[in-house]
Backbone as ProteinMPNN parsed JSONL, in Angstrom:
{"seq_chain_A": "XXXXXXXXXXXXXXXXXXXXXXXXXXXXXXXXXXXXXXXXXXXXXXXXXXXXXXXXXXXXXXXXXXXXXXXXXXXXXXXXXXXXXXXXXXXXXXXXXXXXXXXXXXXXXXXXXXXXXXXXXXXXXXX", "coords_chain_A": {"N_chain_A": [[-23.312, 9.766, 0.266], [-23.977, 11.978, 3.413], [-23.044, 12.627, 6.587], [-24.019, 15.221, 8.727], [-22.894, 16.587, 11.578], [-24.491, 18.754, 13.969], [-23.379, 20.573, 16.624], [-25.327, 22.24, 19.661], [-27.174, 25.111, 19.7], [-25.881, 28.609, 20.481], [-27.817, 29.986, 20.95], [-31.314, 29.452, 20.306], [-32.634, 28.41, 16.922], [-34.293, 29.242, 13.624], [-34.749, 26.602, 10.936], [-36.432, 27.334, 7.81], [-38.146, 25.147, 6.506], [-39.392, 25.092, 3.682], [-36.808, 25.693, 2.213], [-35.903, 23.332, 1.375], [-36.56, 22.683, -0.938], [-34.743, 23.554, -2.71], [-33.116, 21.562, -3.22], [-32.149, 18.53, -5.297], [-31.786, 15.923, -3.8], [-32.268, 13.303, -0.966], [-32.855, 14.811, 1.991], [-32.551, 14.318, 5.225], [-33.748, 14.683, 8.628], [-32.481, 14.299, 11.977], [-33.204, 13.86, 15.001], [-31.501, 13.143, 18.027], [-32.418, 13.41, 20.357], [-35.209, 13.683, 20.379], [-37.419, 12.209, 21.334], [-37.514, 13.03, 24.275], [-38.364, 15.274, 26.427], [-37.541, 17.763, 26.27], [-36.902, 18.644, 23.061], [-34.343, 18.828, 20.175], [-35.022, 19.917, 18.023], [-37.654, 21.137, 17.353], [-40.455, 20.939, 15.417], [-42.46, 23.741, 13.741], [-44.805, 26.368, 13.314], [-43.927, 28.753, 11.026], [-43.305, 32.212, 9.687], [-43.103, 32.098, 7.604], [-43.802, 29.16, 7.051], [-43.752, 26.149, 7.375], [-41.25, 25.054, 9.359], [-38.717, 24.184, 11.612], [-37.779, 24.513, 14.829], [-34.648, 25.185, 15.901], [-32.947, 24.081, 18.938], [-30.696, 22.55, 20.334], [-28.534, 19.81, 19.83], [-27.999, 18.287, 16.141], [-28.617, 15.85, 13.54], [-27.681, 16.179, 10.443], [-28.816, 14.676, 6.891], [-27.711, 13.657, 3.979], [-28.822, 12.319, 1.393], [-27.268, 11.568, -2.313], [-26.57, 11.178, -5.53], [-23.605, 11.228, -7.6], [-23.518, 11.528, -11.038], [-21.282, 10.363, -13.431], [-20.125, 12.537, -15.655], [-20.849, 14.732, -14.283], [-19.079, 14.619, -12.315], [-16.65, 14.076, -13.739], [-16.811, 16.812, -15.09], [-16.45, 18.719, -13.024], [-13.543, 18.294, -11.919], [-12.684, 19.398, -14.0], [-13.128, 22.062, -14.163], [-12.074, 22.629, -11.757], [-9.56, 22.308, -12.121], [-8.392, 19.574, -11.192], [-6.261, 17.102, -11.888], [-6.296, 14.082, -11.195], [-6.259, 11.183, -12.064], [-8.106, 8.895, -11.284], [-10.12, 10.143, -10.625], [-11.496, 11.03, -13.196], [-10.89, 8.734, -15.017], [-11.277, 6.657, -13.187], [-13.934, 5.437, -10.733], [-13.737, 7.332, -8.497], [-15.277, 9.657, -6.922], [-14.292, 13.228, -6.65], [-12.642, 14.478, -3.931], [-13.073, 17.151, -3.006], [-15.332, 17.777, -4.26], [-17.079, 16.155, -2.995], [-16.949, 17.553, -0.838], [-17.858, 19.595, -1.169], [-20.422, 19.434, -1.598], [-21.238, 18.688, 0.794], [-21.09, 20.427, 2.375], [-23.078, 22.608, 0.963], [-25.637, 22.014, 1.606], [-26.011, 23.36, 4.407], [-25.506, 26.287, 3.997], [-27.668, 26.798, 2.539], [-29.781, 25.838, 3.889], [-29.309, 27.086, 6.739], [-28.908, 30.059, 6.552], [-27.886, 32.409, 7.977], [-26.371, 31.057, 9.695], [-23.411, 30.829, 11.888], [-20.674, 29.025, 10.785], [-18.394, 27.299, 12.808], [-17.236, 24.984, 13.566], [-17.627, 21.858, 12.214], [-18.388, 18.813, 12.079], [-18.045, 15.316, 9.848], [-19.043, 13.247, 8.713], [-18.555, 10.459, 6.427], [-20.346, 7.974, 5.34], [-20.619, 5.884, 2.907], [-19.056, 5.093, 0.151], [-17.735, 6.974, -1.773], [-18.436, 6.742, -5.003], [-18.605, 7.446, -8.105], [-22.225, 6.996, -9.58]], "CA_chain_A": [[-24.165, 10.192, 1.327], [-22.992, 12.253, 3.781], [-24.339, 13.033, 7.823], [-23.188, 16.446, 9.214], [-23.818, 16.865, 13.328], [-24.322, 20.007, 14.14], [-23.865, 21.432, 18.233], [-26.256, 22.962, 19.996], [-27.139, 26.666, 18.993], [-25.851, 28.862, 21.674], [-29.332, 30.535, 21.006], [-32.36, 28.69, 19.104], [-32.313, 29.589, 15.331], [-35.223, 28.046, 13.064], [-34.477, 26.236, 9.626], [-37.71, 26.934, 7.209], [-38.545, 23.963, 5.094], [-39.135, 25.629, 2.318], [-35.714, 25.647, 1.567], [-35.512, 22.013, 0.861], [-36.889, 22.142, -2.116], [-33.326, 24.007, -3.486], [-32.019, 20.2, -3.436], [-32.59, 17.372, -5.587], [-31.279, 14.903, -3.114], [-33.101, 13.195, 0.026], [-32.306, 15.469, 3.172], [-33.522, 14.558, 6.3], [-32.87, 15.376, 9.836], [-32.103, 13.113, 12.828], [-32.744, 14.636, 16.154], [-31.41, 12.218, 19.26], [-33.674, 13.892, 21.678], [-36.558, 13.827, 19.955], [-38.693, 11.83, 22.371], [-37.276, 13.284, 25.206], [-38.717, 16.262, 27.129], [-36.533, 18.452, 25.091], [-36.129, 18.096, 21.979], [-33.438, 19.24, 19.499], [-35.631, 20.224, 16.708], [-39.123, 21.218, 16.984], [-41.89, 21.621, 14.365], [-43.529, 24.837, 13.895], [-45.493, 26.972, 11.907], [-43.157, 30.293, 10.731], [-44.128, 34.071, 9.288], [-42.972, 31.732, 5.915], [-44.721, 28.367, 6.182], [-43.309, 25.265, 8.493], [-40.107, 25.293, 10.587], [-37.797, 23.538, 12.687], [-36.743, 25.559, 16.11], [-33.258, 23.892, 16.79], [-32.442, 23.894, 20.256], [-29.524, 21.519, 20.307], [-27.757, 18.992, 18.467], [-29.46, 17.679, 15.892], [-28.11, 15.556, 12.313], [-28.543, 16.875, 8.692], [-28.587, 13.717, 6.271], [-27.86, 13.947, 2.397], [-28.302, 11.106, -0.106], [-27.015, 12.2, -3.307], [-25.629, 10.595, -6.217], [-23.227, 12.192, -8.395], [-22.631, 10.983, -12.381], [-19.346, 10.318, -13.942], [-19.965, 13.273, -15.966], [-20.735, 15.725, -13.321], [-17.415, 14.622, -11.623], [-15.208, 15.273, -14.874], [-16.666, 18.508, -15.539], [-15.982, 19.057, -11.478], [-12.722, 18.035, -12.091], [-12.214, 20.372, -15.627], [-13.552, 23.085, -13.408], [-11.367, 22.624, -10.365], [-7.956, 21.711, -13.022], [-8.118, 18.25, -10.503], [-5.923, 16.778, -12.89], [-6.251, 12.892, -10.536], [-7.101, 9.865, -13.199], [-8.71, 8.197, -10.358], [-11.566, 10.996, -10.77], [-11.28, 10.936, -14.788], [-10.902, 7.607, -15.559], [-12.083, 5.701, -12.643], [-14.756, 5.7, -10.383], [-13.711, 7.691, -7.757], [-15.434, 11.024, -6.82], [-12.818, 14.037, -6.369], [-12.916, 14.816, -2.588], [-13.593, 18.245, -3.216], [-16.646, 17.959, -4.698], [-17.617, 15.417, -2.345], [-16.818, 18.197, 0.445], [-18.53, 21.439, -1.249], [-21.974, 18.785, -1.314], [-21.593, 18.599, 2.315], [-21.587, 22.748, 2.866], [-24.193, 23.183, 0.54], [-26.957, 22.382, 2.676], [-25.27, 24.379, 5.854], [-25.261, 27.491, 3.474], [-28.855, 26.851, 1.915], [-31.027, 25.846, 4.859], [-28.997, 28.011, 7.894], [-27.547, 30.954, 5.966], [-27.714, 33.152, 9.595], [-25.769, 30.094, 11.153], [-21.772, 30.948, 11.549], [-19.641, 27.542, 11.09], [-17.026, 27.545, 13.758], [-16.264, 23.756, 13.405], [-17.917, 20.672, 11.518], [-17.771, 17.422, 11.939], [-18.429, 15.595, 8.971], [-19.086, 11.397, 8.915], [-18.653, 9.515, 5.175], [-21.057, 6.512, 5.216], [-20.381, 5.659, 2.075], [-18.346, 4.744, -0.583], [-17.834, 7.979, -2.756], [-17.981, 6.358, -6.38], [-20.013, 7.625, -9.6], [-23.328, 6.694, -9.578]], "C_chain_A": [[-23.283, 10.776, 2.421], [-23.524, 12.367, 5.543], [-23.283, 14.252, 8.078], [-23.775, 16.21, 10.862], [-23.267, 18.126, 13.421], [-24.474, 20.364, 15.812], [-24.715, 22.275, 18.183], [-25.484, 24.383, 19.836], [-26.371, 27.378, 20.517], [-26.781, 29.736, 22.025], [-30.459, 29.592, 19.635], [-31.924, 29.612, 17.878], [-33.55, 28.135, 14.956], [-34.773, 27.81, 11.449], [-35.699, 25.961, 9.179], [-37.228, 25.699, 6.165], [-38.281, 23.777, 4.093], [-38.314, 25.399, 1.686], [-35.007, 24.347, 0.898], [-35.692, 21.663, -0.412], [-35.647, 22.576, -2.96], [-32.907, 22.243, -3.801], [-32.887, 19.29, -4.312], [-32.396, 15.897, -5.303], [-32.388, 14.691, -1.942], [-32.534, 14.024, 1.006], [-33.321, 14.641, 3.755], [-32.926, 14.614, 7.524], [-33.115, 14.61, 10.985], [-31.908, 13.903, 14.142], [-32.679, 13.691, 17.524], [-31.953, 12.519, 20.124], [-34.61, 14.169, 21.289], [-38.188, 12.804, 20.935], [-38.131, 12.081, 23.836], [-38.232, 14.393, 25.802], [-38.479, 17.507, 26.841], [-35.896, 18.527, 24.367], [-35.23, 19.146, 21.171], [-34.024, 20.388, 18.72], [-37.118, 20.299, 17.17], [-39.972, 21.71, 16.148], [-42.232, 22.849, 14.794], [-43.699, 25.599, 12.8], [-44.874, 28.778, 12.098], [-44.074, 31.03, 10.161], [-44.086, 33.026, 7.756], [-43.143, 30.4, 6.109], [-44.094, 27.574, 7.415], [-41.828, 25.53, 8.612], [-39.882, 24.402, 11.102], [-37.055, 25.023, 13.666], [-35.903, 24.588, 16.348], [-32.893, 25.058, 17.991], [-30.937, 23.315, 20.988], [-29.009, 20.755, 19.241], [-28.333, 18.062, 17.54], [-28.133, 16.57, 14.396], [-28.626, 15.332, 11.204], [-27.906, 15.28, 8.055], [-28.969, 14.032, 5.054], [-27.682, 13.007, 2.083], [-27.984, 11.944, -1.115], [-25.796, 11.167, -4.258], [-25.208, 11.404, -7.46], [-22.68, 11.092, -9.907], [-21.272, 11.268, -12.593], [-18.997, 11.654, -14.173], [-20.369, 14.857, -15.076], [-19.473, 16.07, -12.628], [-16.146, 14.752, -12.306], [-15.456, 16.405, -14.759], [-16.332, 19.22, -14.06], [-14.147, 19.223, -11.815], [-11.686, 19.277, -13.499], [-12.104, 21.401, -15.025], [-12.322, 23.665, -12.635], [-9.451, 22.367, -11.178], [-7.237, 20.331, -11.693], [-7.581, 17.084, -11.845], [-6.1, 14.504, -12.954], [-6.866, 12.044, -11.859], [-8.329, 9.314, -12.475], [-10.476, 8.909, -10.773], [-11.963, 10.869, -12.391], [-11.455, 9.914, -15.295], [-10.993, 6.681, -14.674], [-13.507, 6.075, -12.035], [-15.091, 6.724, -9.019], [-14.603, 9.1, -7.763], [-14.614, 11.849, -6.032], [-13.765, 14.318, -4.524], [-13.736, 16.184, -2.317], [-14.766, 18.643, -3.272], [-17.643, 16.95, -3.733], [-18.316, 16.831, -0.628], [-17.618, 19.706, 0.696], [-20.497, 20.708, -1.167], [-21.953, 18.97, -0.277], [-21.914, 20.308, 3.316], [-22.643, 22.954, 2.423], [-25.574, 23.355, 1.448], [-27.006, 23.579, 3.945], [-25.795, 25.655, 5.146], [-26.96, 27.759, 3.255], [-30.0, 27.217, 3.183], [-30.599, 26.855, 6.369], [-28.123, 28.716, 7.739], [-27.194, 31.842, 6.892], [-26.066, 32.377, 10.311], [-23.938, 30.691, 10.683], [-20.915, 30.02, 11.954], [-18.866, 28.373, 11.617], [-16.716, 26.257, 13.76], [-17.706, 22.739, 13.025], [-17.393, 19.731, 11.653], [-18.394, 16.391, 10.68], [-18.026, 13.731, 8.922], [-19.339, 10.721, 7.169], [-19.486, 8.13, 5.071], [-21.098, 5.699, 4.349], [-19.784, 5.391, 1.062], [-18.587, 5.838, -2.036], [-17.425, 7.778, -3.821], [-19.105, 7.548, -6.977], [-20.773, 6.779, -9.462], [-24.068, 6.465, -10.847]], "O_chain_A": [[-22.125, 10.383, 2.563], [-24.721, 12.09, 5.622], [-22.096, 14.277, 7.754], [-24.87, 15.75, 11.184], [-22.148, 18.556, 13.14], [-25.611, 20.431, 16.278], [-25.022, 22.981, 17.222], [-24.315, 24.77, 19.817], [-26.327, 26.696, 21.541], [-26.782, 30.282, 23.129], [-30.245, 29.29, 18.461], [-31.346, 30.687, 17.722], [-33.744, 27.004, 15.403], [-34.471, 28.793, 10.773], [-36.322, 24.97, 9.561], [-36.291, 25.509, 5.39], [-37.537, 22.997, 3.499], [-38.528, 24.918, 0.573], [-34.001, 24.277, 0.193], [-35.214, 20.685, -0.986], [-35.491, 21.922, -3.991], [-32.317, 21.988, -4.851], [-34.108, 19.229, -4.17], [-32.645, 14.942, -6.039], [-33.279, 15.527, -1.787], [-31.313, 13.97, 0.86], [-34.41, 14.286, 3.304], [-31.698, 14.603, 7.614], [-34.258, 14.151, 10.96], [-30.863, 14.478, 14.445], [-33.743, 13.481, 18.105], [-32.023, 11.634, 20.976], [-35.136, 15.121, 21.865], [-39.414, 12.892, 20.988], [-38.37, 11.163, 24.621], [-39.326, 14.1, 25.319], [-39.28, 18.372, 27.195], [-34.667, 18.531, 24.426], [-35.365, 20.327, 21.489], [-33.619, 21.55, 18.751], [-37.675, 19.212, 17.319], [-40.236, 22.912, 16.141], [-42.328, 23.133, 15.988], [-43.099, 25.617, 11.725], [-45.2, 29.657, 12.895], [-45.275, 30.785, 10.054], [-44.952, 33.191, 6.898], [-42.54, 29.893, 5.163], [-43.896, 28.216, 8.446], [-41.31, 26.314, 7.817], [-40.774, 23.561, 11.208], [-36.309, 25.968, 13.407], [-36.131, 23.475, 16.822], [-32.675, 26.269, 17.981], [-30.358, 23.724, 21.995], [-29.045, 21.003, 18.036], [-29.057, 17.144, 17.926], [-26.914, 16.719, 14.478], [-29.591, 14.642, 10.876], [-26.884, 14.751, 8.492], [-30.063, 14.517, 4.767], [-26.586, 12.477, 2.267], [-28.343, 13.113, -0.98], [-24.724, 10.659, -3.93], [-25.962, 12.051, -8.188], [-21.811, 10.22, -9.896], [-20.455, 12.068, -12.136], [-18.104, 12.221, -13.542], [-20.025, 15.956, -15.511], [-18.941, 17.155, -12.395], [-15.068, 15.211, -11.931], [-14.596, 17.197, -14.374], [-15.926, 20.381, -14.107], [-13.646, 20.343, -11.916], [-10.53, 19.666, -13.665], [-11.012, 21.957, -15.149], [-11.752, 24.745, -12.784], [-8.401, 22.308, -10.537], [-6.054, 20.182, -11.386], [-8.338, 16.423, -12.554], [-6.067, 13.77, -13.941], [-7.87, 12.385, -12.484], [-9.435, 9.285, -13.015], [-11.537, 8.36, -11.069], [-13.121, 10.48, -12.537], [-12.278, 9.94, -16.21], [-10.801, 5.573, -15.174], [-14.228, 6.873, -12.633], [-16.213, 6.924, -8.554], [-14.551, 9.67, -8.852], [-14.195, 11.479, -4.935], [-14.944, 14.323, -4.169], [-14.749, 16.3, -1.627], [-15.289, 19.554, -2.63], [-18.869, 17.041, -3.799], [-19.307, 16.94, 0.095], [-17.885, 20.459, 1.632], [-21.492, 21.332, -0.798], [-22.921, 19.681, -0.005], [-22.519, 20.857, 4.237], [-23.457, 23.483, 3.179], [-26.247, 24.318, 1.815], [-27.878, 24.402, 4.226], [-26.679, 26.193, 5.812], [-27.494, 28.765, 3.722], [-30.705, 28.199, 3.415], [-31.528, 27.313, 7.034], [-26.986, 28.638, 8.205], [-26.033, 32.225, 6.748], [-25.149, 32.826, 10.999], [-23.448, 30.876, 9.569], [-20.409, 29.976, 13.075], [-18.576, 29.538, 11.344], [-15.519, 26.195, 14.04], [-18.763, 22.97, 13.613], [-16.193, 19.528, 11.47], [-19.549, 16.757, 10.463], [-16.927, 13.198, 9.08], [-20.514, 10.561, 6.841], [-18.867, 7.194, 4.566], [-21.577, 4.61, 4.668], [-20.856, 5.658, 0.52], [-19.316, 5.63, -3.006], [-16.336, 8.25, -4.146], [-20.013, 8.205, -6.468], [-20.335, 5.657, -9.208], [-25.255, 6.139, -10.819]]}, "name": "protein", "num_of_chains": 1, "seq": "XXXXXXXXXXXXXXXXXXXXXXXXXXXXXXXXXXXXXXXXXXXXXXXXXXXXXXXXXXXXXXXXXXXXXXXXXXXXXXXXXXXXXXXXXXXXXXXXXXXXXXXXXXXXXXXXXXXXXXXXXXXXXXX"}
């Protein structure tokens, strides 16, 4: 699992919905000013179906569990030659780290990373 926080926009930008369905993991989104007066993230209805207007800083949340065999053939892929990934339970960092872009890329392909911060909650084994 992973949380990303993302800074405020230095102009609103909206993330459709829609796009959630690309994943087969839980997303969901965590906005600390959401009962404030101004919130991060607000609902709304887009030209293409529901929406989030982000405003500020908000945090993207991925569950996701990755099999053994997803993380060899990661590993075959990547020539990550590590046992640890191969023959234990570890998941290669890598692949831990291109899950955590994916969403960024999917749901705010407009948006232009200039810095990520990027929080592990978890214990990145095979699943």
């Amino acid at each position: 699992m992973t949380e990303n926080t993302y800074s405020g926009p230095k102009q609103p930008f909206t993330i459709q919905l829609r796009r959630l369905s690309a994943f087969k993991s839980q997303i969901t989104f965590r906005d600390p000013r959401a009962r404030s007066l101004r919130p991060s993230l607000v609902s709304q209805e887009g030209p293409k179906g529901p929406e989030f207007l982000v405003r500020g800083n908000f945090i993207l949340r991925d569950e996701y569990v990755v099999a053994r065999d997803q993380g060899i053939h990661f590993c075959d892929i990547t020539g990550d030659r590590n046992r640890i990934h191969i023959e234990g339970d570890v998941v290669p960092g890598a692949m831990t780290m291109s899950k955590t872009l994916l969403p960024v890329e999917v749901l705010m392909p407009d948006l232009e990373l200039v810095d990520m911060n990027v929080k592990f909650t978890d214990l990145a084994v095979y699943g």
